[in-house]
N, C-alpha and C positions, 0 to 999 in steps of 0.2 A: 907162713901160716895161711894166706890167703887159699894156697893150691890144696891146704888143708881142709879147709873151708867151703872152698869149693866144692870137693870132694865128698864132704860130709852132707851139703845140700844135695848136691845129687845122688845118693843114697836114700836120703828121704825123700826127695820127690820122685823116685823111681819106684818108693813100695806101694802099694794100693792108694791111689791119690785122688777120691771122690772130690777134692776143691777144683779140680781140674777138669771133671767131668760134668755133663749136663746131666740136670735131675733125672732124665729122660733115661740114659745111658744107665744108674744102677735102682731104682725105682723098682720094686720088687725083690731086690740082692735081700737075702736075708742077714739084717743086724744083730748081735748078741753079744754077749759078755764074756762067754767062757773065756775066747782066747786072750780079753786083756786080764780076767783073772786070773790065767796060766802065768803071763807075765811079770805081776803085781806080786803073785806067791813066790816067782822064782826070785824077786827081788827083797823078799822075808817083808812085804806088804810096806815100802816108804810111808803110803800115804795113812796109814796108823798112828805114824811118827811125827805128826804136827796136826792141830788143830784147825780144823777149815768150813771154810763158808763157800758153800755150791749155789749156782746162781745159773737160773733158766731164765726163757723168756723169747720172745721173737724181735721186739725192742728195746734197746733203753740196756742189756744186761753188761756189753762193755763196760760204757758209765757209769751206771753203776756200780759194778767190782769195781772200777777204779776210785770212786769214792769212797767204799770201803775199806781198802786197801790203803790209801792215804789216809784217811780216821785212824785206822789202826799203828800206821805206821807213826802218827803225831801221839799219840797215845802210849808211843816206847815200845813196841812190840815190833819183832823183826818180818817181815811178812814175804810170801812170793804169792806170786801173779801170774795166771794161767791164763790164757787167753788166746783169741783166733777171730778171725785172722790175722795179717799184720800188713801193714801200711807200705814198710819200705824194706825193711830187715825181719828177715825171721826172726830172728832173737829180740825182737820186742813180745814174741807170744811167748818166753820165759824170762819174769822180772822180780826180782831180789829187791826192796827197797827202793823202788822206782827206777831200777839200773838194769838193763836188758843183761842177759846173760853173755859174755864175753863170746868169740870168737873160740879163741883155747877153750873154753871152757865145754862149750858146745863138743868142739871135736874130740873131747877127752873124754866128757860123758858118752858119747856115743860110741868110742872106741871100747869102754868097758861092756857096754848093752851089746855091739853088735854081734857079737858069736850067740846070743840069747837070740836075739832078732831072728837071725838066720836059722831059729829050729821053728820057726813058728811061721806058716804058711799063711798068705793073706792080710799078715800084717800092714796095718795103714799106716800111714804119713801121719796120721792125727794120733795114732795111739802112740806111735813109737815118740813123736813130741811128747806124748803128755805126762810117757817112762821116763825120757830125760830129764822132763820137768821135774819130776818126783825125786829123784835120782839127787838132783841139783837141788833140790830142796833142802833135801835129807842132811848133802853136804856143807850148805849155808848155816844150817843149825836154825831152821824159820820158825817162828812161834807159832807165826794163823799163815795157812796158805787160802788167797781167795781164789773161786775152779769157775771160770765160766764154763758153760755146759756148749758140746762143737753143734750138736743136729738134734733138734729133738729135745729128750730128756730121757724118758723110761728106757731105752737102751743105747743112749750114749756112752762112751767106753769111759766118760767122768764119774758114772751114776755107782761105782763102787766104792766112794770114799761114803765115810761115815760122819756128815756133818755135824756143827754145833747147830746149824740154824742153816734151811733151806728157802730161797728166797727165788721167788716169780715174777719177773717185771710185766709189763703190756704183751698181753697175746695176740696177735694179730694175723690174717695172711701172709703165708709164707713158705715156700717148701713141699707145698701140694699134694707134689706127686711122689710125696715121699712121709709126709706125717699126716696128708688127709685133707678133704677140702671142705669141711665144716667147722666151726671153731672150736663147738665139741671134741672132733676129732682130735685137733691139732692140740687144746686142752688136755686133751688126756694125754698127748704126749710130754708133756712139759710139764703138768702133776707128778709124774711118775718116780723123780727126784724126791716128792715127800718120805720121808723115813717115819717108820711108828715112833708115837711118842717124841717125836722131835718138831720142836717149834718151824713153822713156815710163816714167811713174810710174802706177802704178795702186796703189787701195785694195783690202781683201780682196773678193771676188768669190765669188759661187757659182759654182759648176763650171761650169753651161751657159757662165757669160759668161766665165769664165777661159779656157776652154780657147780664146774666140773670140779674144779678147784676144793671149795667149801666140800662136799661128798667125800673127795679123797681124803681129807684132811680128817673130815670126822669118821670115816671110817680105821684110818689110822690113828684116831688120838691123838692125832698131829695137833698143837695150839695152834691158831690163825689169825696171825694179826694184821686188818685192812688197811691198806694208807684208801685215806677218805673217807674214812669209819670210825679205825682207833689213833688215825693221824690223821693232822688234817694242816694245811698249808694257807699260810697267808702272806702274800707276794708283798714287798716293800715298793724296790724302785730298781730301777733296770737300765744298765745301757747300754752299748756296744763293750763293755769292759767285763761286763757277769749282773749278777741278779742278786739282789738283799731280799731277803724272806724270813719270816718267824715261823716252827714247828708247833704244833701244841698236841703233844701224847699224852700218854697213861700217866696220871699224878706229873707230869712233867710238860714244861714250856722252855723254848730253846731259842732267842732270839737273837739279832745280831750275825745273824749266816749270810755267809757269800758265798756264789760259785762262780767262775769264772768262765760260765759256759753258758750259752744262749738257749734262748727257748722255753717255753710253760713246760717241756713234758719234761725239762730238764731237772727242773725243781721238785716234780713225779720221782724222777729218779732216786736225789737227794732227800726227798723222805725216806721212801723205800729202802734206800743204805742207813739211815740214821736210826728208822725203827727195827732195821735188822741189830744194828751195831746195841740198840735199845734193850732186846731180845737177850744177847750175850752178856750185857751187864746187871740184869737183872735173873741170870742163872749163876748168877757168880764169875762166869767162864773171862768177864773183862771191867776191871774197872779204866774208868775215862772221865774226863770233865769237861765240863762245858768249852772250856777254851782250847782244848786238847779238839774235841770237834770241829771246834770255828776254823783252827790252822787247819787244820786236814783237810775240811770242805774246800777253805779260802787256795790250798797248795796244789787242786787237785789238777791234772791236765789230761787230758782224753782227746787229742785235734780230728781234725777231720768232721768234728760236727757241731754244724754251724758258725763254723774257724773262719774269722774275717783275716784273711791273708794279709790285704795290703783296702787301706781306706781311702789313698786317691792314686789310681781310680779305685772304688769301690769293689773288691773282688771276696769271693766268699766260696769255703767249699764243705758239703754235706753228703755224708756217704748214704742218704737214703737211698732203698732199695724196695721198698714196697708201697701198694698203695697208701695205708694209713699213716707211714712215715714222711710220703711224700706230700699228705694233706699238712700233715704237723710244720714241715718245712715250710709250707705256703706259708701257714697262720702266723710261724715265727718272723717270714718277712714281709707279712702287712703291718706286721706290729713293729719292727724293727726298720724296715724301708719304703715304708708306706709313702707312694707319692712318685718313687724313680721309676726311671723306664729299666724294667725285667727283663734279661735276658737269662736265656739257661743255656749253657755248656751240657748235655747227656751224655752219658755213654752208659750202658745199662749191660747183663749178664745176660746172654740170649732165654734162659730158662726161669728167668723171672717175672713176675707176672706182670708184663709192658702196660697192656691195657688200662690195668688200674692205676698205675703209675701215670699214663697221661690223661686220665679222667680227674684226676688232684688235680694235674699242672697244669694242662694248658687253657684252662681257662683265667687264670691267673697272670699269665707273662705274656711278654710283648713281642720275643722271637727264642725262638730256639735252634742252636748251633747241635749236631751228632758228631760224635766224633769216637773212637778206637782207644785200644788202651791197651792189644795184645796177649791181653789176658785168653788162655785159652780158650773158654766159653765166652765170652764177649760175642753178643750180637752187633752185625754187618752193619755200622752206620747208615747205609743206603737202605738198608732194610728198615730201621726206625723209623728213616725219614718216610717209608713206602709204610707204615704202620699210621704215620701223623698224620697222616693226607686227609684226614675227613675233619678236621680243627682248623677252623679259619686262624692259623697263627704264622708268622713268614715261619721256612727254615730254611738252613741252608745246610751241606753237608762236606764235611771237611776232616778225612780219617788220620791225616798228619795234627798230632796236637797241639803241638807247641802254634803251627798254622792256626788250628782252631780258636786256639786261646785270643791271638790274636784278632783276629775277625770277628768273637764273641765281644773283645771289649770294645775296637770300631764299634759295632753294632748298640752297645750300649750307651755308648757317650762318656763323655767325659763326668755327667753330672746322674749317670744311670746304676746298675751295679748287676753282675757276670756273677751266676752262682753255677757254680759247678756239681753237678748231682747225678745218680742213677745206680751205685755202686760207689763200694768204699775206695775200689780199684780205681775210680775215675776223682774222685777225690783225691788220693795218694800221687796218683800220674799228675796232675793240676799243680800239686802244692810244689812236686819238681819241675814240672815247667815254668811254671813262675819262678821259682829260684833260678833257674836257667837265664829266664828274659832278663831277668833285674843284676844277673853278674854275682848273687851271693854262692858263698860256699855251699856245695852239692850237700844235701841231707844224707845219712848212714844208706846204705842201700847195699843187696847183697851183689854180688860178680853175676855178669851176666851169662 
């Protein structure tokens, strides 16, 4: 099965593969719908056939669909999980009940799509996933499938399903040269998932993209419900373990929540899915109870952000990729490791937007290690470290990682802590070389 597998990966990553490319490269290509609505029709429309929750956003949308998704699933509902990118194994971006979609299973769904594939010119990597996905839904028999959205929103190839409830998390810088370089701009790409008449949930927003938001919504008669408005969050006590917090919505208070995931905009998130999940039980479309929530929150797991690997030494990895997630990350470890000597492991996607990324960080930390990660678009470690030059902060440059890892924790101390950031890619790479260093068993990963 593996040569199976194999096979079937390189197939996909052999059809149109924008993750692979720099923004630069299709920036201008024209996006649309028709041809995954050719595909969706010729499949008599899966995604008709289960109930679902669409979810845009520049940050925070992972988390929370994964929050969601586990609400739902403690609540007796069968669910799948759409999602991108993936950490180690593709088939974490198709998940059944928190269980990635097998091997065989992959290779089988694909084996029935691919004569379909092959009439259809231009087909992506991302679309022909999100067919399988659907495909493999249909098969599982799902109740609610949750759809993160891949690029964008208003012509992402997910913006064809027909939600219960469409939900916005934090808009921020991102994607540029491809969704626009005002937050307006980038706003109205990520509105454009609102459907008439169908309820949106959105996280707090800056004005630019609020006011895009709010317009869309009332011009569609879309309901809009604000976390910070008509939610509102009140932080308990927090520690290296997760976060206790009380919600207080519409005629409703929700106390007694845990998440098992670090960070204030974490807890952003965790509104955001709860007053989504809020939304659906007050259209009728789901009932849930309080304790049905609490496990769900309490069960949820999403790593790579803000994931304390290992605590002595102190090691930590975060797939931030942009400036305002990169400030996010700081805040979380003043408040979390206030006081050690900061060291950052980077390694960042050459087409992202570096500068802002080291206007958060380096006035925060105490050295910073570059380092590689193979990923196609991956910008030159020596070139970051040639980008850093003007921040009084040491670096050093080291494109073998496992080396790097090394060196970043030297550098740290024994009593310091090594957070690994710049990319999700560089997260994922970190959490297997730490496994490597420490002699544990290798995490799933696909053949290389």
């Amino acid at each position: 099965m593996d040569h199976d597998y194999r096979a079937a990966l390189d197939y996909l990553y052999g059809l149109v593969n924008y993750e692979h490319k720099l923004a630069s490269q299709y920036a201008g290509e024209p996006f649309e719908l028709s041809r995954m609505e050719r595909l969706l029709s010729a499949l008599h429309n899966p995604e008709q056939q289960f109930r679902s929750v669409h979810i845009a956003g520049t940050k925070g949308k992972g988390s929370t669909a994964a929050m969601i998704a586990s609400c739902l699933r403690h609540a007796g509902q069968r669910v799948g999980l759409f999602t991108s990118p993936h950490l180690h194994t593709f088939r974490e971006r198709i998940q059944v009940d928190g269980e990635p979609i097998s091997e065989a299973a992959l290779v089988a769904h694909l084996r029935r799509l691919q004569p379909l594939f092959n009439t259809l010119p231009g087909l992506t990597t991302f679309e022909a996933a999100q067919a399988i996905a659907f495909d493999y839904f249909v098969a599982q028999r799902i109740d609610w499938g949750v759809i993160e959205v891949g690029l964008g929103g208003r012509l992402d190839s997910t913006n064809l399903i027909q939600p219960a409830v469409s939900v916005i998390t934090s808009v921020s810088y991102d994607h540029m040269l491809v969704l626009g370089d005002t937050l307006t701009a980038i706003a109205q790409e990520k509105a454009g998932i609102i459907k008439p008449h169908t309820p949106v949930v959105s996280a707090p927003q800056p004005d630019e993209a609020l006011n895009v938001i709010t317009h869309v919504a009332q011009h569609l008669e879309a309901p809009l419900t604000l976390v910070g408005r008509d939610w509102t969050i009140e932080p308990e006590h927090g520690d290296w373990d997760g976060q206790a917090f009380t919600l207080y919505g519409p005629d409703v208070s929700l106390n007694g929540l845990f998440i098992p995931l670090l960070g204030e905009h974490q807890l952003v998130n965790a509104a955001t899915a709860v007053a989504a999940l809020d939304v659906l039980r007050r259209q009728g479309e789901l009932v849930w109870t309080g304790e049905q929530l609490r496990a769900g929150l309490r069960a949820v797991r999403w790593p790579a952000r803000l994931e304390i690997l290992s605590r002595e030494p102190l090691l930590v990895v975060d797939g931030a990729h942009n400036g305002e997630s990169m400030q996010r990350l700081m805040a979380a470890a003043d408040a979390l490791f206030g006081g050690r000597r900061r060291v950052i492991l980077f390694g960042a996607l050459a087409d992202k937007d570096i500068p802002r990324m080291f206007e958060a960080l380096f006035p925060e930390v105490d050295a910073v290690v570059f380092t590689g990660t193979g990923h196609p678009r991956a910008a030159a470690p020596a070139l970051l470290a040639k980008q850093a030059q003007g921040y009084d902060v040491p670096t050093a440059v080291e494109p073998d990682l496992d080396r790097a890892l090394q060196l970043a924790q030297e550098l740290a101390g024994p009593e310091g802590v090594v957070i690994a950031t710049g990319s999700l890619f560089i997260a994922a790479a970190v959490r297997e070389a730490w496994r490597r260093a420490m002699h544990l068993e290798p995490l799933p990963a696909d053949p290389i």
